[in-house]
C-alpha positions in Angstrom: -61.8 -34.9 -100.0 -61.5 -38.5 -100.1 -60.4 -39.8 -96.7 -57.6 -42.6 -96.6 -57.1 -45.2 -94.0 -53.9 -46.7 -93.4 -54.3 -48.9 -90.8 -55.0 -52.3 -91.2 -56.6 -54.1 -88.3 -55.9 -58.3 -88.4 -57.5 -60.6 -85.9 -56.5 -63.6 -84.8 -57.6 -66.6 -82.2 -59.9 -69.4 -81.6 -62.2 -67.7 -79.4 -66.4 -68.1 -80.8 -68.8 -66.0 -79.7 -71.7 -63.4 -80.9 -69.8 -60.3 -82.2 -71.7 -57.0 -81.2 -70.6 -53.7 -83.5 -70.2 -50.5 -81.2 -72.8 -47.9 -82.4 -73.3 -44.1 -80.7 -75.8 -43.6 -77.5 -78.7 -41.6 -78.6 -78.7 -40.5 -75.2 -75.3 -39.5 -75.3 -75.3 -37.3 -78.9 -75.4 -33.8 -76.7 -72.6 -34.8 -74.8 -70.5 -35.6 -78.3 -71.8 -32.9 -79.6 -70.2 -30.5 -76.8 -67.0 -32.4 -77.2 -66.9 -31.7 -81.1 -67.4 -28.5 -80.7 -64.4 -28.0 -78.3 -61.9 -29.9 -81.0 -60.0 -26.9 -82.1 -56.6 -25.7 -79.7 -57.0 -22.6 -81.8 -61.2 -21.6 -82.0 -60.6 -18.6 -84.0 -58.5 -20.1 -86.3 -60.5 -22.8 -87.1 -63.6 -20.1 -87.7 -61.4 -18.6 -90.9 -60.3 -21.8 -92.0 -63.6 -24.2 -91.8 -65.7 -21.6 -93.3 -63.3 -19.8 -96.1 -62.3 -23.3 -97.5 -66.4 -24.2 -97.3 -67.1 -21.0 -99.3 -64.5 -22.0 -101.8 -65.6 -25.6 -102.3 -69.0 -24.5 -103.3 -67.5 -22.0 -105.7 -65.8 -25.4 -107.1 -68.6 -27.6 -107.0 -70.1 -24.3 -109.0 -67.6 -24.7 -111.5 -66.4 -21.3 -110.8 -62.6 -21.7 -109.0 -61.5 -18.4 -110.8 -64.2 -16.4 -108.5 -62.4 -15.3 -105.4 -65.1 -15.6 -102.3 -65.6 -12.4 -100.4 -64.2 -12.3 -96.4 -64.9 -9.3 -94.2 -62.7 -8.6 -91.1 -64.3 -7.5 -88.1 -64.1 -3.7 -87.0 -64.8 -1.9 -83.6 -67.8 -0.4 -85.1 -68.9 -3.6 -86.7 -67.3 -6.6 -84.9 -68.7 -9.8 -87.3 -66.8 -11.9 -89.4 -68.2 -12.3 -92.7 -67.6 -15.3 -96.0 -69.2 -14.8 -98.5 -69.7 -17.3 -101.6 -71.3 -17.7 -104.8 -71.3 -20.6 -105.6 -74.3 -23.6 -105.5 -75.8 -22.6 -102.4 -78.2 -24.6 -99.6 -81.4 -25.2 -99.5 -83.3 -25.7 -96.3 -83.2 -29.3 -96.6 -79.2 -28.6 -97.0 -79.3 -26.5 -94.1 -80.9 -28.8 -91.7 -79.2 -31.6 -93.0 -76.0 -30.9 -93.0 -75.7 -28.2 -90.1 -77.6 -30.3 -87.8 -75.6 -33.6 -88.2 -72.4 -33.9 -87.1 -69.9 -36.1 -89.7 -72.3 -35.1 -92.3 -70.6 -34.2 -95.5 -71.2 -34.4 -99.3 -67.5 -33.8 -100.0 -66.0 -37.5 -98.7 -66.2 -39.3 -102.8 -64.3 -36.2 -103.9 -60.5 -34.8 -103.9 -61.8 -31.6 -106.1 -63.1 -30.2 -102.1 -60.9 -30.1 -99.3 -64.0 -30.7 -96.8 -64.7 -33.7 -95.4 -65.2 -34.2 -91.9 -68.9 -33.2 -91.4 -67.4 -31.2 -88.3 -65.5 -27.5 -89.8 -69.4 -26.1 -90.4 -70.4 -26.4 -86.7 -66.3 -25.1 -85.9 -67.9 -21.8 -84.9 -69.3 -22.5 -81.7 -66.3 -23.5 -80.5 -66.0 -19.8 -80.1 -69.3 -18.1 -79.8 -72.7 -19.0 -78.6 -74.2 -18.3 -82.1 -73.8 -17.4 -85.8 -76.0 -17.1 -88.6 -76.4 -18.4 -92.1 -77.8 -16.7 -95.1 -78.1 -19.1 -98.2 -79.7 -18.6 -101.7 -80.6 -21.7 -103.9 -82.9 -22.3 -107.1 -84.8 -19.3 -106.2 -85.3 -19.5 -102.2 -83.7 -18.0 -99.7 -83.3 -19.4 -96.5 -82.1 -17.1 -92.7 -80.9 -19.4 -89.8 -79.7 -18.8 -86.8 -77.2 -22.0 -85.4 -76.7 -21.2 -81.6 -76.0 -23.4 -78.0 -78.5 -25.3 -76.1 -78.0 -24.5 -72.0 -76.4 -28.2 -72.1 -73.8 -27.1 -74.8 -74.7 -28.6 -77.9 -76.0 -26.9 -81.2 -79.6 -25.9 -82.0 -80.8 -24.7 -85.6 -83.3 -22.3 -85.6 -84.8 -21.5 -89.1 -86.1 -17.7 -89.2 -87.0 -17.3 -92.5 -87.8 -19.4 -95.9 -89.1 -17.1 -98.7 -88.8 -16.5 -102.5 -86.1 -14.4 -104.0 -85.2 -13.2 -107.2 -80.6 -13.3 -106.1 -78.3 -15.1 -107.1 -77.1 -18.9 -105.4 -74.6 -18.4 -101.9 -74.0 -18.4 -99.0 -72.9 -16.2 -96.3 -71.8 -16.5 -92.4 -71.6 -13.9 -90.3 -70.0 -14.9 -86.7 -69.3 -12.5 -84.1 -66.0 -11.5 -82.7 -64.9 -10.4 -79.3 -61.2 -9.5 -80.5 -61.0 -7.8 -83.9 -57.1 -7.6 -83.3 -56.1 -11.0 -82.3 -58.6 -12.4 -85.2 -57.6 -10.1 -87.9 -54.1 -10.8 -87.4 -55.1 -14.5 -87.5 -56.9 -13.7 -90.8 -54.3 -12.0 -92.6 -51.6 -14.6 -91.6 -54.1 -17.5 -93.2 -55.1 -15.4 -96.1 -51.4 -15.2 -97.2 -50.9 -18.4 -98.4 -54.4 -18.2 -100.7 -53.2 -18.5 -104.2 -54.7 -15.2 -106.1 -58.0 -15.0 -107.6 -59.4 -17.0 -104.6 -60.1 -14.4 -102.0 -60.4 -11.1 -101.6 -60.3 -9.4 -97.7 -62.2 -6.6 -97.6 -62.4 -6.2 -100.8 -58.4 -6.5 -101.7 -56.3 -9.3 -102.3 -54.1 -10.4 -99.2 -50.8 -9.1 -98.9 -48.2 -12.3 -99.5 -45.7 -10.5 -99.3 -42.6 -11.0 -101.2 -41.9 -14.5 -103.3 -39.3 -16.6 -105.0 -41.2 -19.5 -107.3 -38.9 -22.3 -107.8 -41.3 -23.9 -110.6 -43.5 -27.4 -109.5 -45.6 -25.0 -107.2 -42.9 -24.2 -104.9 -42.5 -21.1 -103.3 -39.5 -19.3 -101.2 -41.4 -16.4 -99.2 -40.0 -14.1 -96.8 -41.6 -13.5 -93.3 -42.3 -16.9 -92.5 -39.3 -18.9 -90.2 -41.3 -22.5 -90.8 -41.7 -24.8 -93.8 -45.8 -24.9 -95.4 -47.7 -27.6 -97.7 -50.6 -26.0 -98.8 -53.6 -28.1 -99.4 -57.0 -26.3 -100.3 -56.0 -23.0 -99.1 -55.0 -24.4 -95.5 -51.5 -24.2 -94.4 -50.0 -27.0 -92.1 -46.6 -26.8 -91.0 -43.9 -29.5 -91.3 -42.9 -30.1 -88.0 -39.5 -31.4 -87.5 -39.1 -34.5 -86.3 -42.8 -35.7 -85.6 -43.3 -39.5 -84.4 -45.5 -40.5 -87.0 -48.0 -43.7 -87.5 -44.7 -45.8 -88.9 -42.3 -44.0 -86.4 -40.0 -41.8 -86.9 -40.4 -40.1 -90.2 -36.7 -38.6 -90.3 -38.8 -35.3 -91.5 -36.7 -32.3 -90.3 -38.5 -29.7 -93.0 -39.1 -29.7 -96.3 -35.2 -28.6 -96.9 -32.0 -31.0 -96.1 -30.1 -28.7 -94.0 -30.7 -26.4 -91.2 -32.0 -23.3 -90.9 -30.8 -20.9 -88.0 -32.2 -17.5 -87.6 -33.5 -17.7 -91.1 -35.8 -15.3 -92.5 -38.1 -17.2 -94.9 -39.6 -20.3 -95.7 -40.5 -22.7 -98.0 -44.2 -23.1 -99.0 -45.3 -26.2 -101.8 -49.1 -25.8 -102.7 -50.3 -30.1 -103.1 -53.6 -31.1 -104.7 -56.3 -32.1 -102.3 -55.8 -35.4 -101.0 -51.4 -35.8 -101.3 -51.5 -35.8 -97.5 -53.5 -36.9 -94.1 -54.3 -34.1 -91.3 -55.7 -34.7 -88.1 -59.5 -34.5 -87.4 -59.7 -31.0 -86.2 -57.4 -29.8 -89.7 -55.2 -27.9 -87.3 -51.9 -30.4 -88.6 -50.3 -32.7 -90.7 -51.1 -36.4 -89.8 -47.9 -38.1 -90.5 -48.6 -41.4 -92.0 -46.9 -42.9 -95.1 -48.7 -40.6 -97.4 -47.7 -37.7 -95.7 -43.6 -38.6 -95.4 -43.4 -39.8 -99.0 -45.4 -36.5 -100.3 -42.9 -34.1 -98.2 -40.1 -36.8 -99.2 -40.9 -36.0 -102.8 -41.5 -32.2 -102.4 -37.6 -31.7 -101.1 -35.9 -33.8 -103.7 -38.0 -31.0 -106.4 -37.2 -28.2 -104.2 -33.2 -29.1 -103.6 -33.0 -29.6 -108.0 -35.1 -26.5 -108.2 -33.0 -24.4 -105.8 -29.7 -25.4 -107.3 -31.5 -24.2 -110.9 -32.5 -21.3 -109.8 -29.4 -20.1 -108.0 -27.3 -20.7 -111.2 -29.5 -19.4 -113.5 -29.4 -16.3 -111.6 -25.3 -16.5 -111.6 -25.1 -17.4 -115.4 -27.3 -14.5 -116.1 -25.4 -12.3 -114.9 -23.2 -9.9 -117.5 -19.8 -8.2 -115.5 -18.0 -10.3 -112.7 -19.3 -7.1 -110.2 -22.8 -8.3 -111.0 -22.3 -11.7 -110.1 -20.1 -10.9 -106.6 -22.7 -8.8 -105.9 -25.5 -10.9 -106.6 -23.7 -13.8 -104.6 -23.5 -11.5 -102.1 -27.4 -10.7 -102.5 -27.8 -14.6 -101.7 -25.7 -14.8 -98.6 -27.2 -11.9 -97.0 -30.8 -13.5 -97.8 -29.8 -16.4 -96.1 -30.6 -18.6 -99.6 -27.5 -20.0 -100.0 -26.8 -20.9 -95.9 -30.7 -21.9 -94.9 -31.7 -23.7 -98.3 -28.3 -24.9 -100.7 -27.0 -28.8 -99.9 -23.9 -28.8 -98.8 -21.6 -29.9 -101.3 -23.7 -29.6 -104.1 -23.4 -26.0 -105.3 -20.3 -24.2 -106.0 -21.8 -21.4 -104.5 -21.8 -23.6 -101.0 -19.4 -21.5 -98.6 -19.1 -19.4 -101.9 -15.5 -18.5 -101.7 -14.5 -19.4 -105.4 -17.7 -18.4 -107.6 -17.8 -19.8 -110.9 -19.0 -17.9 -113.8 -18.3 -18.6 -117.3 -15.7 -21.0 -116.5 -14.0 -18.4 -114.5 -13.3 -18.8 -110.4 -13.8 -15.2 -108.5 -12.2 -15.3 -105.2 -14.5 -13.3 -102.7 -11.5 -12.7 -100.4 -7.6 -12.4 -101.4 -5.7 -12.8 -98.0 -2.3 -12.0 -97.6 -0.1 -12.3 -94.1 -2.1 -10.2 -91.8 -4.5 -8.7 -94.3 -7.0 -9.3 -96.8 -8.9 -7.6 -100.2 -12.6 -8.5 -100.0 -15.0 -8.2 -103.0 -18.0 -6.3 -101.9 -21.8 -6.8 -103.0 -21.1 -2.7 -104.2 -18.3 -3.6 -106.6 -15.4 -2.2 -104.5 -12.3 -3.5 -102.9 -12.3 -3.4 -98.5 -9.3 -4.1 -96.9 -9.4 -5.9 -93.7 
């Protein structure tokens, strides 16, 4: 991913002197190294995320984005987590390259790879003491073992280097101390995977059930937060975050409020539309970022209001369109995600439907005849 950088640093003065540029201590790479490794508030998170997105990078640098990669979930009787790719593979020059330098990354002069940061394929020991990498390329296959030093910092040890006659790939396997914890960590991230991109044990995740709005917005149910998804990662938009200009007057990625509500919405970007912190863990919320999410709500308010009287104008019978009103309001999609004022299904007591009004209540002096989602008449 191509990295932006928004601020612009002026200087200003009459003061003359020799100007020295601030460089890293040689002496001091173990100690940085240690604190790299500590970056993530959430290890085991950061383990599914780093090394699924790396796995699917190479099977885009491959040329192959319609092969899903291949994850395996730890078990009691087999606690290791396992990504599996196919796509360009590294050689042991990659491997000792790239694993050994922190901030080394090939990805940084494209936006077709969500990597960047040289950091997300060291994110495991953050978590364990070591892992192992198994990669295939141009004929040679390459076993390493990336572990701790007693000081903290990581250590590549290269096991084996031989000829083989498989296919270009890679695959981690990292140990896990708490299959439960992870796996529910796993099948959380997964969800938001478009499909064809991964399979979990062998199946495609479970996303449980979705509205598409059209532009590559989603309403799912399960979820009480709003998601942009950018190369498979999902970062939450927070409400009201103090960003780099201030305030950013972000509250979600809907106008109004959402109380209680039972879904969310979920917009998939392209690789580089917004900025995220260096661990990948959130949403950096710079100009890019608020005029993105800016833009994503005015699609998803048109969209909503599109949707919601399609599904009204489709309807054939007045009962059919009570009841699928009432379908909306028990859903919470008219309440949590409708501008006020801008629907005529907003507080939908007069529905309109083929140029026809349909009271939802009739009231009378100390009674009233309410239209039911069923089709019948209660009085209250």
């Amino acid at each position: 991913m191509i990295l932006t950088k928004e601020k612009v640093v002026t200087r200003s003065g009459n003061l003359s002197g020799d100007t020295i540029k601030m460089q890293i201590d040689a002496n001091s790479l173990e100690h940085l190294s240690f604190l790299l490794s500590v970056l993530y508030s959430d290890a085991w998170l950061a383990i599914i995320r780093e090394y699924s997105t790396n796995g699917y990078d190479s099977h885009i640098a491959a040329g192959k984005p319609d092969v899903p990669i291949d994850v395996q979930l730890p078990t009691a009787f087999r606690p290791t987590f396992v990504v599996k790719d196919y796509g360009v593979g590294l050689s042991l020059d990659d491997v000792q390259n790239i694993y050994a330098l922190y901030g080394a990354s090939t990805k940084r002069e494209t936006n077709d790879q969500v990597g960047a940061l040289g950091l997300g394929c060291k994110s495991a020991l953050a978590a364990v003491n070591s892992f192992t990498i198994t990669s295939v390329k141009n004929g040679r296959k390459v076993l390493a073992q990336v572990s701790k030093s007693e000081t903290g910092a990581g250590q590549i040890e290269i096991v084996s280097h031989e000829v083989t006659s498989e296919s270009n790939g890679v695959e981690i396997s990292i140990p896990v101390t708490n299959s439960t914890t992870f796996n529910s960590k796993a099948h959380e991230f997964f969800k938001f995977w478009k499909p064809g991109t991964v399979l979990v044990d062998g199946e495609e995740p479970n996303r449980g059930n979705q509205i598409h709005l059209g532009d590559n917005i989603y309403i799912v149910d399960g979820i009480n937060s709003d998601y942009v998804v950018m190369g498979g990662v999902p970062y939450v938009v927070e409400e009201q975050v103090e960003g780099t200009y201030g305030k950013t007057g972000i509250d979600s990625l809907t106008s109004p409020g959402s109380w209680g509500r039972k879904s969310g919405i979920v917009a998939y970007i392209e690789i580089g539309d917004v900025t995220f912190t260096p661990s990948r863990e959130a949403l950096s919320y710079t100009r890019k970022t608020a005029d993105k999410l800016a833009n994503i709500r005015l699609k998803f308010n048109a969209n909503i209001e599109e949707y919601i009287a399609g599904a009204i104008d489709s309807c054939a019978t007045k009962s059919e369109v009570l009841a699928k009103a009432k379908e909306f309001e028990i859903s919470g999609l008219i309440s949590n995600y409708v501008a006020a004022g801008s629907n005529s299904l907003r507080g939908w007591n007069n529905i309109v439907w083929n140029g026809i009004k349909l009271p939802k209540t009739i009231s009378f002096d100390h009674w009233s005849l309410e239209q039911q989602y069923n089709g019948r008449v209660r009085r209250s």
